[in-house]
C-alpha positions as CSV (number, residue, x, y, z in Angstrom):
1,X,130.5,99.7,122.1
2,X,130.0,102.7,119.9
3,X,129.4,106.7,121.2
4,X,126.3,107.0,122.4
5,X,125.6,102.9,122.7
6,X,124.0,102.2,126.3
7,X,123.4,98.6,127.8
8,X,119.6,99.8,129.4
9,X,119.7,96.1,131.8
10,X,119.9,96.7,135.3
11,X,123.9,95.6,135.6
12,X,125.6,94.9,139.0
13,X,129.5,95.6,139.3
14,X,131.6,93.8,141.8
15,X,134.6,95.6,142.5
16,X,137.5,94.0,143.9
17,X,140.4,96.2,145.0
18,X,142.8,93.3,143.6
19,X,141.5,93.8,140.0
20,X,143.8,94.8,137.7
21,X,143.2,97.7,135.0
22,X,139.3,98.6,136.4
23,X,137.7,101.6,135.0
24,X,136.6,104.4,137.2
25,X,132.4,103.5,138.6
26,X,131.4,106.9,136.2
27,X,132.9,105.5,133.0
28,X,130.9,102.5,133.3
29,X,127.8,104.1,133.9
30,X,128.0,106.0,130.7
31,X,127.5,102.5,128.6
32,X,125.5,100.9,131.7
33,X,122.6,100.9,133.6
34,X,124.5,100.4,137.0
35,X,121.7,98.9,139.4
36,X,124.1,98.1,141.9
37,X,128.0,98.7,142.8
38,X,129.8,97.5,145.5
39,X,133.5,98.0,146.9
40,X,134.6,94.8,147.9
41,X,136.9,94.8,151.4
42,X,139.1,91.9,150.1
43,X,140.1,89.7,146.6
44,X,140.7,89.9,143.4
45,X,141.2,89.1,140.1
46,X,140.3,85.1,140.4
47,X,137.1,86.5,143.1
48,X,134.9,83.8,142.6
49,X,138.2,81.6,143.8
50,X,139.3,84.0,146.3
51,X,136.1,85.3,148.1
52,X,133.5,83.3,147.4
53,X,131.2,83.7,149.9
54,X,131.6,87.8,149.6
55,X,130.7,87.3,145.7
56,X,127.8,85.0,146.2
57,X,126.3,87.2,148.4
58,X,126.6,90.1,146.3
59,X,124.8,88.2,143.9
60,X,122.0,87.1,146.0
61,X,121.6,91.1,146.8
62,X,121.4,91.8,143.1
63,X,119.0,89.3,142.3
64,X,116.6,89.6,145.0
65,X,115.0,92.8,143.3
66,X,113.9,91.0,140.6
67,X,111.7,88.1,142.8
């Protein structure tokens, strides 16, 4: 992404504290339009694997806005 480059779709970031190497929440809002951003309690890298039902849910929140 180039300076000054912003992705205007409503985005939702699932942070889980076993990610490795994630950026700070107010460097991705500079390229993003963060609609939603949770802190996960638990997982990680391999989430979808890991905490399944904690990520689907997440995703049903996200979504739900747009019904």
């Amino acid at each position: 992404m180039q300076e000054n480059e912003r992705v205007n779709v409503p985005t939702a970031v699932a942070h889980f504290p076993g990610e490795l190497l994630f950026p700070p929440q107010v460097w991705v809002e500079r390229g993003y339009d963060v609609a939603q951003w949770t802190e996960m309690p638990r997982g990680g890298h391999f989430a979808a694997l890991e905490q399944p039902e904690l990520l689907a849910e997440d995703l049903r929140c996200f979504f739900r806005q747009f019904r």
